[in-house]
Every structure is written in C-alpha cells, then in structure tokens.
N, C-alpha and C positions, 0 to 999 in steps of 0.2 A: 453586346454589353461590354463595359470595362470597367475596372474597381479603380482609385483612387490611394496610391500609397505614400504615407510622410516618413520622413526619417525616424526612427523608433527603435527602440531601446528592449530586448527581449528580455526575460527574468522567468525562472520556473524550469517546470520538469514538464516532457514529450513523451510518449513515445511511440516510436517507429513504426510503420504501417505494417502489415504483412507484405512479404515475397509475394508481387504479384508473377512472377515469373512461376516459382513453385506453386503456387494458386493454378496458374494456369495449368503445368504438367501433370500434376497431382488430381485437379477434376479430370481430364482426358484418360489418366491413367487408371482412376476409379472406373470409370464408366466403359474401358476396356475390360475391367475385372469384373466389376460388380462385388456385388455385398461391402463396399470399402464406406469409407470415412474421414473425411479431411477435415480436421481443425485447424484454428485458426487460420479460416481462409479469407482472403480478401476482400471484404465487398464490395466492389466497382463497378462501373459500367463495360469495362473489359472483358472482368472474370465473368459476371453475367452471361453476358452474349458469348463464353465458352458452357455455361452450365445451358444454356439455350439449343445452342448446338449439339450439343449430346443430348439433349432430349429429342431434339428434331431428328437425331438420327438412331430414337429408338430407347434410350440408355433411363433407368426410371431415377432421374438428377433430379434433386432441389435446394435449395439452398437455405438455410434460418440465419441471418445472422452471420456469424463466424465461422458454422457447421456446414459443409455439404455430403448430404448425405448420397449414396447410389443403390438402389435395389437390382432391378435386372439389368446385364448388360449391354451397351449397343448392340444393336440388330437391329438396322431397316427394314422395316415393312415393306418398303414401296419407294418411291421418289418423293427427293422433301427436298424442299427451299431452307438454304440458312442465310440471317443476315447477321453479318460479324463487327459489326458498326464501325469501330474506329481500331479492332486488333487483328493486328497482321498476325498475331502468333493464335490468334482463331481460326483467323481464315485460313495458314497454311499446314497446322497439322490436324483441321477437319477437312481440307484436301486428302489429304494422306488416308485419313482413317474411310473417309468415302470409297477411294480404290482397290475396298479391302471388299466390297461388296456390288454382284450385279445388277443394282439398281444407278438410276439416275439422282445423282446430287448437283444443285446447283449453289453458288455463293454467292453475295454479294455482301459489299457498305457501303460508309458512308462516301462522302466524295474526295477525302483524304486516298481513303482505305484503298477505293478504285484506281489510283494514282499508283499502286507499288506493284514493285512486279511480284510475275507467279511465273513465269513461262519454264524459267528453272527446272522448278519443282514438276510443273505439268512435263515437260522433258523426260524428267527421271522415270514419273510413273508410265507415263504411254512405253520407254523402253521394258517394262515388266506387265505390258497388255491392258492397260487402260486404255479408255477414250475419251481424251478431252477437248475441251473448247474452251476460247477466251474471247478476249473484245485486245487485239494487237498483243498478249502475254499479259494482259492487265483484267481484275473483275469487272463487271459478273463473270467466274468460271462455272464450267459442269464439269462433272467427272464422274465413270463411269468405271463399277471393276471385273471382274474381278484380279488382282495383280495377280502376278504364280511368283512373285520376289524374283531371286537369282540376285544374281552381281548388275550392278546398277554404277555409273559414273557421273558423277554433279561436281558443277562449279562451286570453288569452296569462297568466292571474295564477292558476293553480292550479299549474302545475310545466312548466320548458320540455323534459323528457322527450318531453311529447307533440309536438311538434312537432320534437325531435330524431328521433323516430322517422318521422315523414311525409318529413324531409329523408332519411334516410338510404334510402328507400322508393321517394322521386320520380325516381330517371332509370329504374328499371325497372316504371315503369307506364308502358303502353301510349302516353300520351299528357303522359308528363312530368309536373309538379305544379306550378301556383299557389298558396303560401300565405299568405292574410290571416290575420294575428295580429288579433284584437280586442281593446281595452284594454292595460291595462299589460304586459307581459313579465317576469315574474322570472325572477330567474338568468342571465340574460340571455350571461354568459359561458360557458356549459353550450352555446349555440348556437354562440358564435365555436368551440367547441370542437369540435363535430360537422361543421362547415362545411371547418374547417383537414385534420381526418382526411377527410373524402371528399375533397378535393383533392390527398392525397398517393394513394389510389386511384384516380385519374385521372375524377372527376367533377366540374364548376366548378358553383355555386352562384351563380345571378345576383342579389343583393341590392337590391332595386328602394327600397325603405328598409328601414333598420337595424332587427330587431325589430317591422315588423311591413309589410314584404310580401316574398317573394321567391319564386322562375321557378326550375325546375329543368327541363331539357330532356330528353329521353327517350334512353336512353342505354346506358352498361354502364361496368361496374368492371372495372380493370385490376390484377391481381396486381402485389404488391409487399413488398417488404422496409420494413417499420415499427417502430420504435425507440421505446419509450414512455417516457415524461420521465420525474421523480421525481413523488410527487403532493404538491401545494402545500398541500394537504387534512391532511395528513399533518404536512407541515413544519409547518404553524400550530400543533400538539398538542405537535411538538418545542419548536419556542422557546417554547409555553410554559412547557414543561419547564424550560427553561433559565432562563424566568424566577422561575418559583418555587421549583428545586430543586436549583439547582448552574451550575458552567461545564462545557457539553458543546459540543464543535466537533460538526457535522451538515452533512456530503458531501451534495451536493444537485447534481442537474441537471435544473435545467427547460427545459433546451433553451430553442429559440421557437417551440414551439405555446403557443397562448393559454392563463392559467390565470387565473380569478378570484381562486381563492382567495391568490395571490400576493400581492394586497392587505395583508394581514397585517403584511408586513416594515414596510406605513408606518404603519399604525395604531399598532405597538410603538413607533416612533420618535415619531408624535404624542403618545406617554404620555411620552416621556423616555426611553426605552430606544434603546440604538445596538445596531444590527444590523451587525457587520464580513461582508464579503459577497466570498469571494475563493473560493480551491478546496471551503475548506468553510466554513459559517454561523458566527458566534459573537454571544452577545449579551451586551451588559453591561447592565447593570440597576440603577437606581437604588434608593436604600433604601424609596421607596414610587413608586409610576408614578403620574399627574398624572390621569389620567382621560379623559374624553369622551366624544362623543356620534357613534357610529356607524352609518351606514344600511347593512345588511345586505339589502338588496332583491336585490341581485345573487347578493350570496355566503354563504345562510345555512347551508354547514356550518362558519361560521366561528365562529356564535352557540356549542357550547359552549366552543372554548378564549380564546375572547374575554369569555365572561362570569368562568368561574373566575380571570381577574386580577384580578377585585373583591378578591381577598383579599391582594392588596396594594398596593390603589389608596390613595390618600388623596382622591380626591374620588369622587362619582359616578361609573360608567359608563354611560350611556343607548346601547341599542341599539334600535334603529326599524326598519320597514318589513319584517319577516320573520314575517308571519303566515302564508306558507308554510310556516314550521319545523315548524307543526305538524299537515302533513299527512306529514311525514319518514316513518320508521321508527318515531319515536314522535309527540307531543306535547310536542316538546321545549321549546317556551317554558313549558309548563304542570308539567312536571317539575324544570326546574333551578330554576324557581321554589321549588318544594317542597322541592327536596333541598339548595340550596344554603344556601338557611335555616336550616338546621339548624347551620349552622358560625357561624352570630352574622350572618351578611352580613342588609340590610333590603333586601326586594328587592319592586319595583313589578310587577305586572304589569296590560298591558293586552292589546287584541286583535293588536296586532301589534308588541311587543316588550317592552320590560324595561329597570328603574331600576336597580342593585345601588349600594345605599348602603353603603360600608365600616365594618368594624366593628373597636373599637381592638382587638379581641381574640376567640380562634375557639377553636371549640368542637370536640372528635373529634365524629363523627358516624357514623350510618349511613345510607349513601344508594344508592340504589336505582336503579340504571341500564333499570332497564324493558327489559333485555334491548335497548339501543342500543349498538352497537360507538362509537360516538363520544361518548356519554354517559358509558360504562364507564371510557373511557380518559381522559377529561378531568377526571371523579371520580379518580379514580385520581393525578392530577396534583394535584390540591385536596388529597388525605389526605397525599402525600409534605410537602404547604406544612403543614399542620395537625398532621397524626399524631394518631394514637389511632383510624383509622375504619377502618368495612368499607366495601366497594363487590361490590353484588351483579353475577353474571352475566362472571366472568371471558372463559366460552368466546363470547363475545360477537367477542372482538375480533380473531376467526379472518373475520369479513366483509368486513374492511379490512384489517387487521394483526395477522398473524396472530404475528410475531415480538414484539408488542408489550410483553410482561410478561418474556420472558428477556431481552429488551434495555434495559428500565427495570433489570431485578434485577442485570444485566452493568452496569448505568453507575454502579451502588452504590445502586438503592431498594432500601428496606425493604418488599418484598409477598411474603405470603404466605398 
C-alpha cells in the first residue's frame, strides 16, 4: 500500500502520543510485580505484542484502552511461544525475563524483526546458566532458565536493549546481577530510562559508573500505579511537522522521567527555530534553518525527523555517531539516504551517519518507507514540505502511532 501526499499547510492543536518506550518498561515491569497499573499507556501494535507476551508467559495483563491493568504475576507454566511482531524491545527483554525460569521459551516476528541481532544478549544469559538457541544470533530464539545472575559482561555499541533487559531481570536472579558494559554505550538514555521505571517499582539500581558498571541486588517488585509521559520520540516527528508544514500548538507531558530524545527542542533552536514551551509546544521557524552538525550516539530515533529538515536548511546538516540506526527496524542511514535523494537533497553517506546538502529546489517523489513506522511518518512530513509524492507502507504507523495519518489529515494535510 502507499498514500499519496501534496504540499499542505498545518493549523490547529496535537497532542503527543504516549512514551512508547515507558509503555513498554512499565507493562514488563507490572507484570514482574503484579497487582500494578499503568496509565496512559500506548496503544500500538508494539505495546500489544509486549502485553501479549506477558501473558504468554503467565502474567494476568490486559489492556482497555490507555489502562493496562496486571493481576498475578509472570510465572510460566510450562513452555510458550511468543511472537513479538515488529518490537525488538519485546523480543529482547521477554528474552531476559524467560531465563529467569526453567521452562522452554521460544520467540519470534515478523521478518524485520528476524533481521536484528540477539546473540549479544543470548551471550550474557548462557554466561549465568541459560540455554539458548538461535537461527545464526538472529530470531526465532529459545531460552531456557533458570539464570543464578552474578557478574555478567555485554557489548555496550550494538543496542542498550540488551542490557535494559539484564537490568530489568537482575533483582530476581537468585543472586542479583553485575553488569560490565564493554566499549562504548549507545543510546545511553534508553538506560537512564529503564533504571528511572524500575525504581518507581520499588527496585534501586546501584550505578558503580555511568554506562558501564552497575550492582543490582536480589530482590522483588512492588506493585504500583504508573503514569507514562508523552513520547519525546513522537514530539520530535511533531515539531517537525510544525516546521515544515504549518503552526500547530502540541500538548505534551514529559513529566520527569528521563527522555533522550527531548534533545530535539535544542537542536531546533541551534538551527534558528524558537520552540515556545508552556502548556502546549509551539514553534516559529525561520524562512530557511542555519544547519549543523549533530551526534546522534545517544538518540538515533532522532536521525529521521532531523534529517528531513534538510529541506529547509540553508546550510549542511551533518549527523554523526548513529551507525546503530542501522540495525533499527530498517537500515535507516542507508534508506533516507536513498529516498531522500530523490527530492533534489545531496546527501553523503558514511558508516556511521549522513551529510544532507540542501537543494534550492525539490523534486515530488516517491519514496519507500521499507515498511519503518518512523521512516513512513517522517516521509510523509517531507511530501506535506514538497508535495507531489507517495510514501509507501501507510499501515506502518500502527507500531508507534497509530493515530498518526487522521491526525496529520485533521490538522489540514493533504494524504491520501
């Protein structure tokens, strides 16, 4: 499928989706506890196939709505299949929570999903007495527990998933969890963020240094009532919306749990654009944004709505350090490369990020979201700046945002 975008003019008020990231720790983290409650939770097809997964592995999860409620807690029966469709952060901290038990779990998705590694993570837990299998480090896995923790060492520069799943894992092993990070850390804010949710379920996280050691003591979760922010992930796709397509005000609460991708508001502001920041967002935007050079090591779901302001930059935008991007869902430094070309932009690529040289003048196109929810949607934002293009893979953007195309079509885009 592909929808059809013209050049269009936004007008009106947003707002912001939930934190699909806290959606996601937040149900796991319930369903470790039991008796809990997480509002304002996501409804996607991502978070789903995490509320799915805890039940398949015992936990009595359902979801109404915005509310996921948890009655008893994980505890497998026996051996169960999960399928985690298109989320890697399903698949690998229902890894994790599988080698906490000696029964047989298997995982799989969709055909994205089989595409990312695990071997990592399977590494860590077999060093603490699991048994696992893969297809070359890649899903279907099985995993088999029961771990005893201890001190455990993981690579920290392929995704911090894997080590968001060991932390969320370590106070119900037997003997707590050590974990040494080796090498650099990406994403690094994905950790403060798993760290901040285990301590509102009553687990503390001993940080012996930032990123690459920390102590987790043997333990248990406490039920509780959790409140999940707006996602910052989200907001970044909004203002650029705002910047390429109209004035739209965008209700936003990020509370104060940690978000990386909140970075954003300042990147906009180093182009030249003012971000007014009160009950709801607004941004003004200058007749072209000034450019720069940004390191994405932390936060590269930032890399697509930070690339598509190429097309209205007037200098360079260089984005560095995100050679993670393209273990994502897709190959995303190697796709916006390709797709964004197509609209006149000059765009560099290297191993770990992207030149986008402005163009006085853009081209309709059609460009090919690779079945990426954040690719779709940020395409999708380019063709509202441009007009005249398709953008494949609509049903995409039921992973993250699922309102995302009646709420662009409500703020006055032209897609269809």
């Amino acid at each position: 499928m592909e929808c059809r975008v013209e050049k269009s003019a936004l007008s009106g008020s947003v707002r912001c989706p939930p934190s699909k990231s806290y959606t996601h720790r937040a149900i796991f983290l319930a369903s470790l506890a039991g008796n809990s409650t997480v509002h304002n939770a996501l409804y996607s097809a991502d978070t789903q196939a995490t509320v799915s997964a805890c039940a398949k592995l015992g936990a009595a999860a359902s979801q109404d709505e915005r509310t996921v409620t948890v009655g008893n807690p994980i505890s497998p029966a026996g051996s169960t299949s999960i399928d985690a469709g298109n989320s890697g952060t399903t698949m690998r901290i229902a890894a994790g929570i599988a080698g906490l038990f000696p029964v047989d779990t298997s995982i799989t998705g969709d055909e994205s999903l089989c595409k990312r590694p695990m071997q990592i993570l399977l590494d860590a837990l077999e060093q603490m007495g699991a048994r696992c299998a893969s297809v070359d480090g890649h899903p279907p896995v099985s995993v088999r527990g029961a771990i005893s923790g201890g001190d455990v060492v993981i690579p920290g520069n392929v995704s911090s998933q894997f080590v968001s799943s060991l932390l969320m894992c370590a106070p119900l092993a037997k003997n707590g969890m050590g974990i040494t990070i080796r090498g650099e850390m990406v994403s690094r804010p994905y950790l403060d963020a798993t760290i901040s949710a285990m301590e509102k379920f009553g687990c503390a996280v001993d940080t012996v240094e930032p990123y690459k050691r920390y102590e987790v003591s043997p333990g248990a979760y406490s039920g509780c009532v959790f409140d999940v922010p707006s996602d910052a992930s989200s907001l970044a796709l909004l203002l650029s919306a705002a910047v390429l397509a109209g004035d739209i005000e965008i209700a936003c609460d990020l509370g104060d749990l940690p978000q990386g991708d909140a970075a954003f508001v300042g990147m906009l502001e180093s182009m030249g654009a003012r971000v007014k920041v009160g009950d709801t967002m607004r941004v003004i935007s200058p007749e072209r944004l000034s450019g720069g050079t940004f390191d994405l090591g932390d936060t590269p779901d930032l890399l697509p709505p930070l690339a598509i302001l190429a097309l209205k930059a007037s200098a360079p935008i260089r984005i560095t350090n995100v050679g993670h991007a393209r273990i994502k869902e897709t190959d995303r430094l190697a796709i916006i490369a390709s797709e964004l070309a197509k609209t006149g932009i000059t765009i560099h690529e290297s191993d770990d990020g992207l030149v986008l040289e402005p163009a006085e003048s853009h081209t309709g196109a059609a460009l090919d979201s690779h079945n990426d929810h954040r690719l779709f949607m940020a395409f999708c934002i380019a063709g509202m700046y441009v007009g005249n293009c398709t953008v494949t893979d609509p049903e995409s953007a039921s992973v993250s945002y699922p309102g995302f195309i009646s709420e662009m079509t409500r703020l006055g885009a032209d897609i269809a």
